[in-house]
NULUM-91960 format. One record per residue: residue number from 1; residue in three letters; x, y, z of N, C-alpha, C, CB in turn. Coordinates in nm, 3 decimals. Atoms other than C-alpha are relative to their C-alpha. Glycine has a CB too. Layout:
BEGIN
nr->NUM	rest->ALA	nX->X	nY->Y	nZ->Z	caX->X	caY->Y	caZ->Z	cX->X	cY->Y	cZ->Z	cbX->X	cbY->Y	cbZ->Z
...
//
This chain:
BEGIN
nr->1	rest->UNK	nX->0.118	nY->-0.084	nZ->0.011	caX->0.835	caY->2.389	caZ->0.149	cX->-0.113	cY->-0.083	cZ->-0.062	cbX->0.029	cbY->0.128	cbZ->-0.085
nr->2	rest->UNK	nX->0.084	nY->0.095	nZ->0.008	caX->0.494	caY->2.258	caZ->0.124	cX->-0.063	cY->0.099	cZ->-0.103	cbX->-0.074	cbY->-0.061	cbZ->0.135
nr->3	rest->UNK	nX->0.060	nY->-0.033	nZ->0.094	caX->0.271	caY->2.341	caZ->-0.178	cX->-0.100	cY->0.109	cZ->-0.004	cbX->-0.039	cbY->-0.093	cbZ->-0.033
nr->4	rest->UNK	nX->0.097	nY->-0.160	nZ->-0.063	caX->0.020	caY->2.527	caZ->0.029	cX->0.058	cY->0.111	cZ->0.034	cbX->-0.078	cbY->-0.009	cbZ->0.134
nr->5	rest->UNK	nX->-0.084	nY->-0.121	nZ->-0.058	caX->0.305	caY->2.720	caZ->0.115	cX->-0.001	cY->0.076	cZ->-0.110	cbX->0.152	cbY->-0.027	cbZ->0.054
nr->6	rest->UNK	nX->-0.064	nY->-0.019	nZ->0.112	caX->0.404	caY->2.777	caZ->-0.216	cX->-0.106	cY->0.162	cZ->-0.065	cbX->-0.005	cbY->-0.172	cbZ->-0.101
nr->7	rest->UNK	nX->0.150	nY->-0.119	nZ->0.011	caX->0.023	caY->2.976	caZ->-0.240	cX->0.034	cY->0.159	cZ->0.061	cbX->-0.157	cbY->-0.069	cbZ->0.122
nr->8	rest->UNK	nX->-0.072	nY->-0.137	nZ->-0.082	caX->0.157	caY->3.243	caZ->-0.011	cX->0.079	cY->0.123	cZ->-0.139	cbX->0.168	cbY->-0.086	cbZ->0.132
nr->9	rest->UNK	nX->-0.131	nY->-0.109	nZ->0.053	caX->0.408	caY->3.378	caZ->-0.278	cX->-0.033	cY->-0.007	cZ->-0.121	cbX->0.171	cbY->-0.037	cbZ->0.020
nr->10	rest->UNK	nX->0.057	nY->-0.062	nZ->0.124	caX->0.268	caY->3.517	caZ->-0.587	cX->0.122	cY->-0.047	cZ->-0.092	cbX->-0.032	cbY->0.180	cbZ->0.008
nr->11	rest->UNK	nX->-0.109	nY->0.010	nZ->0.114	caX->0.623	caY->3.532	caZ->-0.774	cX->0.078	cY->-0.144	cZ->0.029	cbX->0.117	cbY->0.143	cbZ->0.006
nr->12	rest->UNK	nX->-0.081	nY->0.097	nZ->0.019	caX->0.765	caY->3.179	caZ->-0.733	cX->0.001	cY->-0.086	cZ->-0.049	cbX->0.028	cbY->-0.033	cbZ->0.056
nr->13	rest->UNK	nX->0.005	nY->0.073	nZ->0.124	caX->0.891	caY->2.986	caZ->-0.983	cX->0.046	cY->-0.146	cZ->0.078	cbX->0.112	cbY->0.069	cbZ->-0.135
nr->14	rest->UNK	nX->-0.049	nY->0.087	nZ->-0.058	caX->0.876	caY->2.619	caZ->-0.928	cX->0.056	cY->-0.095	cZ->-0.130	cbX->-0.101	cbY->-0.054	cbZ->0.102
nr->15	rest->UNK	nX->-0.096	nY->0.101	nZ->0.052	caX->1.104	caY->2.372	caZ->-1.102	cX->-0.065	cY->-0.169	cZ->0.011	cbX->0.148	cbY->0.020	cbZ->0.098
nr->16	rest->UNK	nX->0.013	nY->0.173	nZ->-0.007	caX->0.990	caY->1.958	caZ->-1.137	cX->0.045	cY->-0.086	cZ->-0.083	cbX->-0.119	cbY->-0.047	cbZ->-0.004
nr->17	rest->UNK	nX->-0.049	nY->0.108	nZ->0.071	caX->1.155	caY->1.679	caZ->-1.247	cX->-0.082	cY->-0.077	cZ->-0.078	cbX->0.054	cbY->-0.075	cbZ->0.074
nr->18	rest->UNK	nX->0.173	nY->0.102	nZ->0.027	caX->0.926	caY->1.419	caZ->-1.440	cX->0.006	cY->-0.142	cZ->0.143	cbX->0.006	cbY->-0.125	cbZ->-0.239
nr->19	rest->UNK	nX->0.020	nY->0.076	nZ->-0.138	caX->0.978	caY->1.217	caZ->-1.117	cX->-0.106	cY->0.069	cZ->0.072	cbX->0.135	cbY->-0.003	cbZ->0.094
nr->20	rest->UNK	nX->0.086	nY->-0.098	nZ->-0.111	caX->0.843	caY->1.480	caZ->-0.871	cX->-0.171	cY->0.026	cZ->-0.097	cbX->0.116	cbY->0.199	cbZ->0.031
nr->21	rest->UNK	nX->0.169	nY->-0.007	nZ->0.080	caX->0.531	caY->1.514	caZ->-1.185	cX->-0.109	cY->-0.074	cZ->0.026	cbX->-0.004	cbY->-0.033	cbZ->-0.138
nr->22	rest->UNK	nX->0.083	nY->0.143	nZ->0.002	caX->0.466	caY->1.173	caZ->-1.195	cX->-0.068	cY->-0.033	cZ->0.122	cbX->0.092	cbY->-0.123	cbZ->-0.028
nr->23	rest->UNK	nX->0.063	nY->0.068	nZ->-0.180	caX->0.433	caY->1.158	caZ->-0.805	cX->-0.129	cY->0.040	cZ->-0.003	cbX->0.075	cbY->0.076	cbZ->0.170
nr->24	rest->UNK	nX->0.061	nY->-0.094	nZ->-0.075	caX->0.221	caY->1.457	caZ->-0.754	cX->-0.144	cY->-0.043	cZ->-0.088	cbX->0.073	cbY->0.171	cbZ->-0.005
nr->25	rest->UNK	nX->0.102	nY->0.072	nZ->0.032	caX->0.003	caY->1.298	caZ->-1.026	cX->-0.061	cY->-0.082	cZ->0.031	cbX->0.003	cbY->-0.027	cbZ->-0.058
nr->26	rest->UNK	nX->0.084	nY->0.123	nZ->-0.052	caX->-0.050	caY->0.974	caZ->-0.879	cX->-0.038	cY->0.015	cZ->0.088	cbX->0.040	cbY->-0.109	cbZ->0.016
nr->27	rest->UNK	nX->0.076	nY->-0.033	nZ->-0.088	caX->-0.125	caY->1.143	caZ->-0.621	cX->-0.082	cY->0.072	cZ->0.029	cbX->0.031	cbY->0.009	cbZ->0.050
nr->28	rest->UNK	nX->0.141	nY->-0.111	nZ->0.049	caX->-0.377	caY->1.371	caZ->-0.746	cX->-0.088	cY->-0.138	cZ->-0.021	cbX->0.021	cbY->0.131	cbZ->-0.188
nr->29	rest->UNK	nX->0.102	nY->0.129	nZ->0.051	caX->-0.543	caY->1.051	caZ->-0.921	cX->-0.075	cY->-0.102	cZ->0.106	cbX->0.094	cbY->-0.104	cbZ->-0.091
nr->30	rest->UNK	nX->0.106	nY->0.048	nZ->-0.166	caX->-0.608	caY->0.872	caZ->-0.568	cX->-0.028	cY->0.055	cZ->0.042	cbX->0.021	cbY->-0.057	cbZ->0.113
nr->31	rest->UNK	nX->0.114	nY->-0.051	nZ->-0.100	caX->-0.725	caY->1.150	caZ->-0.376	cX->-0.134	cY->0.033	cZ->-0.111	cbX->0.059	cbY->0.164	cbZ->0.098
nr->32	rest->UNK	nX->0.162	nY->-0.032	nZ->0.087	caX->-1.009	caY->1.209	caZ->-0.729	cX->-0.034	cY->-0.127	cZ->0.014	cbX->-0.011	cbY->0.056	cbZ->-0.182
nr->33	rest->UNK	nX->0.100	nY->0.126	nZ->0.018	caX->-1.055	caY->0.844	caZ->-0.759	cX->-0.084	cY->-0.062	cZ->0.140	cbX->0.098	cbY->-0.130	cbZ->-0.061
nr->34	rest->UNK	nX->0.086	nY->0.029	nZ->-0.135	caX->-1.155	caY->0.820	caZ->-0.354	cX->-0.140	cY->0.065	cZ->-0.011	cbX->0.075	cbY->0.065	cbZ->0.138
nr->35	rest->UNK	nX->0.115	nY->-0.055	nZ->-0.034	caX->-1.397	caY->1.080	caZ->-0.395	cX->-0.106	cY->-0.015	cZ->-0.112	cbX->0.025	cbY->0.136	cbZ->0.036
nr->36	rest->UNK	nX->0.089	nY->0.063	nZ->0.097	caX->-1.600	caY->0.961	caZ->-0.702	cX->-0.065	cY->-0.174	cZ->0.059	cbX->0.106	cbY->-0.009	cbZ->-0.153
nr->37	rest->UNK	nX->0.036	nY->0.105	nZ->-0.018	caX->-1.817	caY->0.725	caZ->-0.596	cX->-0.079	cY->-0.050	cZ->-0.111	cbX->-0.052	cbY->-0.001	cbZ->0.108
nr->38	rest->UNK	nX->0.081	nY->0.043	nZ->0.057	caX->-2.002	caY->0.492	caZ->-0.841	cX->-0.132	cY->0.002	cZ->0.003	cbX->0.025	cbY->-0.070	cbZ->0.001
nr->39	rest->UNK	nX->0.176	nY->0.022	nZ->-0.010	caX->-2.388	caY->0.504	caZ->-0.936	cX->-0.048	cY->-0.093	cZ->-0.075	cbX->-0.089	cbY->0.117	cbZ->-0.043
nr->40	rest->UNK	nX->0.054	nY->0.116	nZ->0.092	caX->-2.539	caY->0.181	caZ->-1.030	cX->-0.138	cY->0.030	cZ->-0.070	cbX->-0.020	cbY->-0.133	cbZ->0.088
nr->41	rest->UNK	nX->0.147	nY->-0.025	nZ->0.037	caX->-2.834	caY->0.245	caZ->-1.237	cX->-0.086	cY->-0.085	cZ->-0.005	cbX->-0.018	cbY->0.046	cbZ->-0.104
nr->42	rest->UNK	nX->0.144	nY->0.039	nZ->-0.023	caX->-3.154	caY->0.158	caZ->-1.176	cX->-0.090	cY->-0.005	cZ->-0.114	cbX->-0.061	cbY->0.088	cbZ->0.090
nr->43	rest->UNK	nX->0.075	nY->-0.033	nZ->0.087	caX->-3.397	caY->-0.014	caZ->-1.426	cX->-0.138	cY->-0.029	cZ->-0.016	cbX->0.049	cbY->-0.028	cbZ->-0.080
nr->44	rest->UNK	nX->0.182	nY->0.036	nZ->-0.011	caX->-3.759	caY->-0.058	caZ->-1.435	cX->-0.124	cY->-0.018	cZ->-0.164	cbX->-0.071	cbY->0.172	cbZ->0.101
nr->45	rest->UNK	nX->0.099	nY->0.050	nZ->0.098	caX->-4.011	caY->-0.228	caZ->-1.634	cX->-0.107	cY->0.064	cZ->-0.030	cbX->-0.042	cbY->-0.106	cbZ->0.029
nr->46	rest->UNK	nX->0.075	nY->-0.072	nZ->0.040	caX->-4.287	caY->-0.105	caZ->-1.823	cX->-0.088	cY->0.042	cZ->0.116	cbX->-0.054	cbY->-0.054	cbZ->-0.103
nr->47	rest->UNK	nX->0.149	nY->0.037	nZ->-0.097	caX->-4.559	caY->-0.204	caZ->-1.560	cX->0.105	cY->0.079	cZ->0.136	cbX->-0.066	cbY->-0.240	cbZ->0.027
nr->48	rest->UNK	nX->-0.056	nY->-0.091	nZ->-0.135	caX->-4.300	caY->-0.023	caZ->-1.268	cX->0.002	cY->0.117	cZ->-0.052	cbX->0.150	cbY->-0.030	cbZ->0.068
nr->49	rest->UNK	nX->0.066	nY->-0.157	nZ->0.021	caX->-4.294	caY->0.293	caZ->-1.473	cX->-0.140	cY->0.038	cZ->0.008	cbX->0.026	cbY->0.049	cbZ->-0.130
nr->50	rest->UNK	nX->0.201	nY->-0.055	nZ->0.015	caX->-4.681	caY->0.314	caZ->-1.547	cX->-0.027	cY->-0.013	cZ->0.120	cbX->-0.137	cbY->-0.104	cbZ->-0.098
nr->51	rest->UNK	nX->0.022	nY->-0.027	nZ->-0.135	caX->-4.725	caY->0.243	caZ->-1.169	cX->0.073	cY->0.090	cZ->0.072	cbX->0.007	cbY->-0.100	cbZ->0.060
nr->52	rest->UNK	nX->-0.056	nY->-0.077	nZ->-0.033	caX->-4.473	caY->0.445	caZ->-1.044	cX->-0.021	cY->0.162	cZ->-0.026	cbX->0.086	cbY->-0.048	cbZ->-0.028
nr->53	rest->UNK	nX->0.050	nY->-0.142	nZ->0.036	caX->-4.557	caY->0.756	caZ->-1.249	cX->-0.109	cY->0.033	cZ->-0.058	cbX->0.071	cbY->0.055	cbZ->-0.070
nr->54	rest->UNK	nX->0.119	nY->0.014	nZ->0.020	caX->-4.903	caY->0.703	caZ->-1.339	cX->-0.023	cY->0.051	cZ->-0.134	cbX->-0.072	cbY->0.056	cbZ->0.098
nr->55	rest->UNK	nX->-0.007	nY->-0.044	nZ->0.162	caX->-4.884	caY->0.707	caZ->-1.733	cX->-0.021	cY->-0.149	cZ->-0.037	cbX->0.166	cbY->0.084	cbZ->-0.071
nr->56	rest->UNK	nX->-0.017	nY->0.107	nZ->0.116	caX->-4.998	caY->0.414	caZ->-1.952	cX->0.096	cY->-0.037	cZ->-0.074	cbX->-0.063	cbY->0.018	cbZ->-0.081
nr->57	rest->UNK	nX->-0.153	nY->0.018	nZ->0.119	caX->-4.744	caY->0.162	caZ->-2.133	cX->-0.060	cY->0.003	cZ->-0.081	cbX->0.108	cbY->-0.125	cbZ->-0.021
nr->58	rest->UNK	nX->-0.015	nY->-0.065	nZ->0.100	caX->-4.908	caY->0.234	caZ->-2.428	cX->0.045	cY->0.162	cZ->0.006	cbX->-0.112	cbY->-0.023	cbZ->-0.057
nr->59	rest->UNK	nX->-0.064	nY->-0.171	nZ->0.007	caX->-4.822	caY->0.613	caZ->-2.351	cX->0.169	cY->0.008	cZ->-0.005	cbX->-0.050	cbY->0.097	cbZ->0.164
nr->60	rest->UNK	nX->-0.181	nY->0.040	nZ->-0.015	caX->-4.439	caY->0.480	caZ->-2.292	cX->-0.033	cY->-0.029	cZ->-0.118	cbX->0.092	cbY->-0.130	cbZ->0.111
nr->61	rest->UNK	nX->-0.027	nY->0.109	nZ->0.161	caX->-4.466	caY->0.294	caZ->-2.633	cX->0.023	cY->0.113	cZ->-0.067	cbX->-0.146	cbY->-0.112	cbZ->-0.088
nr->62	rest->UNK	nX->0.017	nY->-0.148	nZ->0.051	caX->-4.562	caY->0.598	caZ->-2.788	cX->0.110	cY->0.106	cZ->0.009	cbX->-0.110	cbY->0.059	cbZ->0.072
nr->63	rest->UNK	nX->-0.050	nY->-0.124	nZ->-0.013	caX->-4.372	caY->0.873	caZ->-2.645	cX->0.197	cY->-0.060	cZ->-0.046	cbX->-0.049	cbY->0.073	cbZ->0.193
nr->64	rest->UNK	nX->-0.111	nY->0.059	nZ->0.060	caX->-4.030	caY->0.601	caZ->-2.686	cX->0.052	cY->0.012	cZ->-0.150	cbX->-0.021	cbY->-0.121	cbZ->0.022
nr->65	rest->UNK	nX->0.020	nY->-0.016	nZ->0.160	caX->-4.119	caY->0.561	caZ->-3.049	cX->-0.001	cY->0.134	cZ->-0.060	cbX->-0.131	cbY->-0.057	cbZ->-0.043
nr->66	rest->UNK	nX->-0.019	nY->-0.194	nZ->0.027	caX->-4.138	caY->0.949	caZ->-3.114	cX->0.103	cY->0.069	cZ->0.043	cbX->-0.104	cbY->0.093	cbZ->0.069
nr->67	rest->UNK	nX->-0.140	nY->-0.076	nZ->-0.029	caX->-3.876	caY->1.022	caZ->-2.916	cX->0.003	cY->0.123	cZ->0.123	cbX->0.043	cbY->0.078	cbZ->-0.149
nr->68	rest->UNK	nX->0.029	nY->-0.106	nZ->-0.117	caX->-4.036	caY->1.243	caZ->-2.662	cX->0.078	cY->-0.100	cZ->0.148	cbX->-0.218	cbY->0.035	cbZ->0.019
nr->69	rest->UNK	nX->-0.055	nY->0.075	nZ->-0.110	caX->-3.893	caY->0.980	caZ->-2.436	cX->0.097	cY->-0.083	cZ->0.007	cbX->-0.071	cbY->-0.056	cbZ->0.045
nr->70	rest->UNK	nX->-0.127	nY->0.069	nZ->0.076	caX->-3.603	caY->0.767	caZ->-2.405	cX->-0.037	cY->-0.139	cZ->-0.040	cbX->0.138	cbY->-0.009	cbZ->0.097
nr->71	rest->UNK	nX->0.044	nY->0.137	nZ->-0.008	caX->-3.614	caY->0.425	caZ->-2.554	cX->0.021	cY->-0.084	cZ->0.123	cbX->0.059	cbY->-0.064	cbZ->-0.100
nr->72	rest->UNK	nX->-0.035	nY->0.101	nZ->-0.108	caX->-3.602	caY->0.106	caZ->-2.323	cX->0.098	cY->-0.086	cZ->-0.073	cbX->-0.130	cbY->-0.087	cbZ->0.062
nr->73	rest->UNK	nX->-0.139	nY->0.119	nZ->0.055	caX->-3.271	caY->-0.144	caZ->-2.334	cX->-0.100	cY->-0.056	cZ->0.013	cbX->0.161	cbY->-0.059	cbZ->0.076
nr->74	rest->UNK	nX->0.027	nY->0.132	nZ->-0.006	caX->-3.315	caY->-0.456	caZ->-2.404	cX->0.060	cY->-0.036	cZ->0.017	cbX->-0.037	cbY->-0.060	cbZ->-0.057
nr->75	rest->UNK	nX->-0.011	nY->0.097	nZ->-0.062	caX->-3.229	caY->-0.691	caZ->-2.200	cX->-0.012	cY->-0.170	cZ->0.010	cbX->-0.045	cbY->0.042	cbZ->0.048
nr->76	rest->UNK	nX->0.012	nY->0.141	nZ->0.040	caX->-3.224	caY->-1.032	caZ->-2.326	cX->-0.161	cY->0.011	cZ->-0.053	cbX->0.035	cbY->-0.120	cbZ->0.140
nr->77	rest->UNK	nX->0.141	nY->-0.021	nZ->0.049	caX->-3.633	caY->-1.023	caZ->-2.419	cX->-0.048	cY->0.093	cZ->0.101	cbX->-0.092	cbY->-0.134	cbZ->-0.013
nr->78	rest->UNK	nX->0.059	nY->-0.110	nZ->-0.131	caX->-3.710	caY->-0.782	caZ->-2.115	cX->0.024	cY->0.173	cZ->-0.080	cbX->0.136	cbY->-0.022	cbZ->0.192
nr->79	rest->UNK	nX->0.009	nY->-0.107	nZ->0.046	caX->-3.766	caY->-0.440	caZ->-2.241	cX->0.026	cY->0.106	cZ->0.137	cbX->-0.133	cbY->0.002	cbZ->-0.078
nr->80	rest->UNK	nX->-0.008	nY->-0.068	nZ->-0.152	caX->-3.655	caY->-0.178	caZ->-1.940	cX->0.056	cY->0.152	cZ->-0.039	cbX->0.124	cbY->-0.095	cbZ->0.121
nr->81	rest->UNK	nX->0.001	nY->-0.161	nZ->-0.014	caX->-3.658	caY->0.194	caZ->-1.881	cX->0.115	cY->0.034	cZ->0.094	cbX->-0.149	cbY->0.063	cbZ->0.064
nr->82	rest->UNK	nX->-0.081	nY->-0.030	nZ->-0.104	caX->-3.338	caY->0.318	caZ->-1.706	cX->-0.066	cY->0.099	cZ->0.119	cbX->0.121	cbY->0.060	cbZ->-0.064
nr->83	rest->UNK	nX->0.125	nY->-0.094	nZ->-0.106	caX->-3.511	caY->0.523	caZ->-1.396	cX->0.095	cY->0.153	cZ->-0.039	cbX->-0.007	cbY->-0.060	cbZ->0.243
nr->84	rest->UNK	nX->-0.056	nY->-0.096	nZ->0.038	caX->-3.236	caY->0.792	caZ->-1.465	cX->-0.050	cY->0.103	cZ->-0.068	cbX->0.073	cbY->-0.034	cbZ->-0.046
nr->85	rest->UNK	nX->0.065	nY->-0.046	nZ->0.099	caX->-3.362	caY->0.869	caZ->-1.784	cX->-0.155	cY->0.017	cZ->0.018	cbX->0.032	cbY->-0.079	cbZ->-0.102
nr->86	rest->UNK	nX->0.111	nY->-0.063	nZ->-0.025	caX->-3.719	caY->0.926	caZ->-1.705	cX->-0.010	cY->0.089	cZ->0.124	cbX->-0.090	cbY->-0.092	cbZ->0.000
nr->87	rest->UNK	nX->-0.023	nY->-0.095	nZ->-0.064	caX->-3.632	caY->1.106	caZ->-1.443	cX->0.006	cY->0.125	cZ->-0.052	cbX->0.085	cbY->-0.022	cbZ->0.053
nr->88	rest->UNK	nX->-0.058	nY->-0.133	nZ->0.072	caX->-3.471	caY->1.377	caZ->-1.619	cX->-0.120	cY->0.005	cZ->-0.107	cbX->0.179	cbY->-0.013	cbZ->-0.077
nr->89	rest->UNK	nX->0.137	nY->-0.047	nZ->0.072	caX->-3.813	caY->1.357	caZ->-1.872	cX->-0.139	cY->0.037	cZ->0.094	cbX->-0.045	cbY->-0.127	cbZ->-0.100
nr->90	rest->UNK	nX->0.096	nY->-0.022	nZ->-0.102	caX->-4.051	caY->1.382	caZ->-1.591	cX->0.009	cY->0.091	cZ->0.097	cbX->-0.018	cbY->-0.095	cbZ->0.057
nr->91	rest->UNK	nX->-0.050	nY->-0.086	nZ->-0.115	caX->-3.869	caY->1.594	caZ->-1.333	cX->0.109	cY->0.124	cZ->-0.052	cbX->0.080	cbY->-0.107	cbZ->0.111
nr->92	rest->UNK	nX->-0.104	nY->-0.039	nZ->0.034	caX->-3.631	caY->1.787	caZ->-1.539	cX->0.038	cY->0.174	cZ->0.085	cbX->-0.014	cbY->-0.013	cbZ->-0.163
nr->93	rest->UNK	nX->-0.030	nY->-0.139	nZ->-0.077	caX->-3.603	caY->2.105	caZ->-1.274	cX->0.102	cY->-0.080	cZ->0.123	cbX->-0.175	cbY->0.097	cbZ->0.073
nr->94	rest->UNK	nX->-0.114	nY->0.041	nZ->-0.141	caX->-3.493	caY->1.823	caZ->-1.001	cX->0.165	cY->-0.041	cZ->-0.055	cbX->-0.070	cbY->-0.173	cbZ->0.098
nr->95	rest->UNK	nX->-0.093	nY->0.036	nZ->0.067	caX->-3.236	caY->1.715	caZ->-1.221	cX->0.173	cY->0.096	cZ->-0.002	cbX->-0.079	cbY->-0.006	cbZ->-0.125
nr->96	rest->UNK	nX->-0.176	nY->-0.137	nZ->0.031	caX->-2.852	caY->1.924	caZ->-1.185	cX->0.091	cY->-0.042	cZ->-0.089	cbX->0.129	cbY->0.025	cbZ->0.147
nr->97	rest->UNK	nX->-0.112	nY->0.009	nZ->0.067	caX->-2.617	caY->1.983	caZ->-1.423	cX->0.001	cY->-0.047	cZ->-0.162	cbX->0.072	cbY->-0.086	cbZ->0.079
//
């Protein structure tokens, strides 16, 4: 009997070994880890935010430093804005979840 079967019948009690656990796990764990795909994030420099969303990097400096916005990594001496994160400060309706 197959598992979907198993759905059919309200009262049945099923029994597993830690063999039969372990399977049904590892095989839970590859069909989640197929369907998660990775998102590389995206990061942009002062001068690509202020062009991109038409705000002054002093207005980034500012709003970083206060906190209205997220800071920028650093990056070896490169200062950078994850695009993620201003996203979700700029757009936060397109944003899910």
């Amino acid at each position: 009997m197959k598992v979907n079967e198993i759905l059919n019948y309200p009262n049945v009690q099923v029994v597993l070994n830690i063999a039969d656990l372990k399977e049904l796990f590892l095989q839970w764990q590859s069909e989640v880890s197929n369907d998660v795909t990775p998102v590389e994030e995206v990061y942009l420099t002062p001068d690509d935010v202020a062009s991109k969303y038409h705000v002054s990097k002093v207005t980034l400096w500012r709003n970083a430093k206060s906190g209205a916005w997220p800071k920028p990594v650093k990056i070896g001496r490169k200062a950078l804005y994850r695009k993620s994160e201003i996203e979700k400060v700029l757009n936060p309706d397109k944003i899910g979840g």
